[in-house]
N, C-alpha and C positions, 0 to 999 in steps of 0.2 A: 504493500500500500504506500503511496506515494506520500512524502511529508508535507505537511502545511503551511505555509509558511503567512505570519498574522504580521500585520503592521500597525503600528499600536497609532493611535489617533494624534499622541505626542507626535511622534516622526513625518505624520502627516503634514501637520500643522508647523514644525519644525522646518519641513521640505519648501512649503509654501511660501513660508517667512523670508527663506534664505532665495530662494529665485525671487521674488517681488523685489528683496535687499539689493541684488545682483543685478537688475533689470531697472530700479534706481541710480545705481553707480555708471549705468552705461547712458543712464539720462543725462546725468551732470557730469560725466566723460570731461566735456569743456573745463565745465569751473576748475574739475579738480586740477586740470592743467595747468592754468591761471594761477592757481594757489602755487602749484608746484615751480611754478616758471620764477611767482614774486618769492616764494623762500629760496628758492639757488640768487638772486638777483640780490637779497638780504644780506643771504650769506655771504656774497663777494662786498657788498656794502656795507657791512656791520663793522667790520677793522676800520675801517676811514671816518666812521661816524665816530665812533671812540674814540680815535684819536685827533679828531677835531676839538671833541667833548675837554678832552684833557687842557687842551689849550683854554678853555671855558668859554669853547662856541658851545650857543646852546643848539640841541641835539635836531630839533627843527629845522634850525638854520643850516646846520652842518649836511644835514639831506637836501635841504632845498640847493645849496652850493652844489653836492652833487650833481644832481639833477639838471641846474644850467650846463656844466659842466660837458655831461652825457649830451643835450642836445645841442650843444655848440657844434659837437663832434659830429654828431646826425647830419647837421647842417650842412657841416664843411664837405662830409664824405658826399651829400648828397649834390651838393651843388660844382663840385671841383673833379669828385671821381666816377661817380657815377654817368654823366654823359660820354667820357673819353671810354668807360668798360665798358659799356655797351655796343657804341662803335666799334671798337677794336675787336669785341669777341664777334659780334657779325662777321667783322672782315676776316677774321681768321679763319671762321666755321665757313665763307666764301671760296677761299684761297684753302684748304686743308687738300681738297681734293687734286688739286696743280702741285702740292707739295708732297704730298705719297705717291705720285707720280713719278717725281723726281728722286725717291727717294725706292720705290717699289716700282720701274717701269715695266715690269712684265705682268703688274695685277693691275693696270689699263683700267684704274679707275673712273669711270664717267663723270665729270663735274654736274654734267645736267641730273643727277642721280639726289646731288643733294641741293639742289635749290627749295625740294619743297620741304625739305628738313630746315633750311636754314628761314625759311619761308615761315615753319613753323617755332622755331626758336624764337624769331621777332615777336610773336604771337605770345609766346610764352613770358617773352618778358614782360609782356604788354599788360599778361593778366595776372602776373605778380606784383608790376605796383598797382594794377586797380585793385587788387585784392591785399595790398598793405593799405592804402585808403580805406574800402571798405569795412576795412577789420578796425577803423581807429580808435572805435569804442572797445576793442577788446585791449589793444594795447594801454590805452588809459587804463580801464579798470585794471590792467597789471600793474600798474606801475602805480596809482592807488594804494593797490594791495598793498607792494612793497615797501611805498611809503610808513601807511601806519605797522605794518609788521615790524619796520628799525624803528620806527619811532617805540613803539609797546614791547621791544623787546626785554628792554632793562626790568620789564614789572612782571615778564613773561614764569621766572624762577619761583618769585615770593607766591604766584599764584597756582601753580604746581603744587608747593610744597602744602599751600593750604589746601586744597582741593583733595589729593593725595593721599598728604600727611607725609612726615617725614623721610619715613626708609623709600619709599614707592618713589614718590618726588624726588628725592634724591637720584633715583637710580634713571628716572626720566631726563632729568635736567643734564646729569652725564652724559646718554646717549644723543640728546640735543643738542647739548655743546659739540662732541665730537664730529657727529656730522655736519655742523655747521662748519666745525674748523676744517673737515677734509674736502668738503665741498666749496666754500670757498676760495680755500687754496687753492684748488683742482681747476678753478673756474678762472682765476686769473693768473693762474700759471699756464694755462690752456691760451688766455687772451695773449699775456706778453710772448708765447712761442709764435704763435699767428703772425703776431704786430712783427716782432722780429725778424723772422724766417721771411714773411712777404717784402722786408724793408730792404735786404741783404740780397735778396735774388732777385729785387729788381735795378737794386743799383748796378750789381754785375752784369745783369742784362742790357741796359745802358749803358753800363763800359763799352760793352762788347758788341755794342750797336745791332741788338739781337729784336725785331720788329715785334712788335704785340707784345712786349716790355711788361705794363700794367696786367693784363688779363693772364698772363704766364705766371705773375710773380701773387698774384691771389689765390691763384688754383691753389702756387705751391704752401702757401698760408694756413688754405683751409684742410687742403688731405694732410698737412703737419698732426692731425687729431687720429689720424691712422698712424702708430706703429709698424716701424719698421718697411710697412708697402706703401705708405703714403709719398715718403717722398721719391720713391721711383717710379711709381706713377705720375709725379709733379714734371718729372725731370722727362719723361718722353715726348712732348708736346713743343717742348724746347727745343731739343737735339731735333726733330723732324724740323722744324721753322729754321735752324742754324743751319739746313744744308742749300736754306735759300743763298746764305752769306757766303760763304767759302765752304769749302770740301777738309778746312783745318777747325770751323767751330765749331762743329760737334764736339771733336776734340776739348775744345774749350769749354764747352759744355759740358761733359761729363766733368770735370774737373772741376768748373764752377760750382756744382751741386754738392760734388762729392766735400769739397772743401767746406760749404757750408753746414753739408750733414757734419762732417767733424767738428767747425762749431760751437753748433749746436750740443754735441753731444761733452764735449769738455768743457765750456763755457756754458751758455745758456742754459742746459739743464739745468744744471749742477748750482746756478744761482738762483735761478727762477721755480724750481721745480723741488729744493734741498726739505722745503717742507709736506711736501705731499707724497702718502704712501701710494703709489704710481697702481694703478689696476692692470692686470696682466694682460701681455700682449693681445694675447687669444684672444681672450675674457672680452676687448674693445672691439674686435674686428667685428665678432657672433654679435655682439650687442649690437653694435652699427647695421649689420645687415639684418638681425632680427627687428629693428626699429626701423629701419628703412621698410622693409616687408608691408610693420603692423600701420605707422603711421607716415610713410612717405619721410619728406624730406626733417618737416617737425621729428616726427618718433628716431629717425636718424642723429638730430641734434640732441636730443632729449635721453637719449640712450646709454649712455657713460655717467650722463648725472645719476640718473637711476638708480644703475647697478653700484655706484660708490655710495649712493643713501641706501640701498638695502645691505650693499656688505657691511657697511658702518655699523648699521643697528645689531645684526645677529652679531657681527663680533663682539662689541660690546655688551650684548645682551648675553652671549655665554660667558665671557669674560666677567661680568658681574657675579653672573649667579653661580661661575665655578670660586670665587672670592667669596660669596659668602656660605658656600657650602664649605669651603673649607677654615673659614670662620667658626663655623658652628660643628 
């Protein structure tokens, strides 16, 4: 005789609870983003408010300072670099196909092949800034958020601990602190390697009178956030365009790179990076493509913070509780 199997009305009601819960969170999917975006945004913010604070700017001021700050920077990027990366990545995504030509003549690449790719990249850009316009209300409300989140942080502990009560609160406020502190690190040791890395490879390319200068030396900016393949990937788009100039700067080019990957990796880490426990190679790439996957270009940005706000917490959260298990 076949067993029975009974489900008790708890479990039902249990089941039901947890998909309505689940089916909730993928409603507010957004917000939680927003929240997520203004705490990494805090966290890289929170050291500079402090230390504003110290000098006895008060702590409002010291954000609002920020804040001009940041969009002065908007401003300048939008008004100075933004028209010239446009045109020059057109032009290049124009001319790629006459340059692997040259560089590939027996794969008789058709230029006519890609006019309606490039055709559609204008397209693309087109509906990336309508859609940073669009979106202005969500970037306010981010940057809202982040505001009162540095501002309320300093009251953030005292009200933990009440709420809490002490051991509990205590052991919150730790895991808060730390990932505040790896995550802001993380974020602007992230930014100064960009800033860097792009400033350096495009001076060189300028030296070396190397065409599409700017849109070469952002690429290699941004895949700087890939380990170890990033900047090999940065560096092939180069070397193909260098064999428009001579049949010697490619030459120059691997060498330009390579020198800068060094560096990077003796200098610029090592100052920029001395405080952050670095997430493993692997660990960034799977995240990047898992986030590229789930959420496009956002869940690719979004992906490294992530995984260093979840490893933060369970480390510290077994790290507590093997300390007070062997306390007791």
């Amino acid at each position: 005789m076949p067993k029975r199997i009974e489900i008790s009305h708890k479990t039902i009601i249990f089941t039901v609870i947890f998909l309505l819960f689940l089916r909730f969170l993928f409603q507010i999917a957004e917000i939680i983003s927003w929240l997520f975006i203004s705490f990494i945004l805090m966290s890289a913010f929170k050291p500079m408010v402090d230390g504003l604070e110290k000098y006895r700017i008060p702590r409002v001021l010291g954000i609002i300072l920020i804040y001009i700050g940041l969009i002065l920077v908007i401003i300048f990027a939008g008004s100075t670099i933004l028209p010239p990366l446009v045109n020059q990545t057109l032009n290049l995504a124009e001319r790629l196909p006459s340059y692997l030509n040259i560089l590939l003549p027996q794969a008789d690449i058709d230029p006519r092949s890609f006019s309606q790719q490039i055709t559609t990249l204008g397209e693309n850009i087109f509906k990336v800034s309508l859609g940073i316009f669009n979106n202005i209300v969500a970037l306010f409300t981010i940057f809202v958020i982040t505001f009162y989140l540095t501002l309320e942080r300093k009251n953030l502990d005292a009200y933990l601990q009440q709420v809490l009560g002490d051991g509990p609160g205590e052991t919150v406020i730790t895991v808060i602190k730390k990932v505040e502190e790896r995550l802001g690190a993380w974020v602007r040791g992230q930014l100064a390697l960009l800033l860097s890395i792009g400033i350096f490879t495009y001076i060189g390319l300028v030296l070396l009178g190397i065409p599409f200068a700017l849109p070469l030396a952002i690429l290699a900016g941004i895949l700087e956030i890939i380990p170890n393949i990033g900047p090999i990937l940065a560096s092939l788009p180069a070397i193909i365009v260098s064999f428009t100039v001579s049949s010697l700067h490619p030459v120059f080019m691997i060498i330009l790179y390579f020198a800068i990957q060094q560096l990077e990796n003796q200098i610029v880490v090592p100052i920029v990076m001395s405080r952050v426990v670095g997430v493993p190679p692997l660990v960034t790439i799977l995240a990047i493509l898992v986030g590229l996957k789930i959420g496009g270009i956002g869940g690719a940005v979004l992906a490294v913070p992530i995984v260093v706000t979840v490893e933060t917490v369970f480390t510290q959260y077994f790290r507590l509780k093997g300390s007070a298990a062997g306390i007791t």
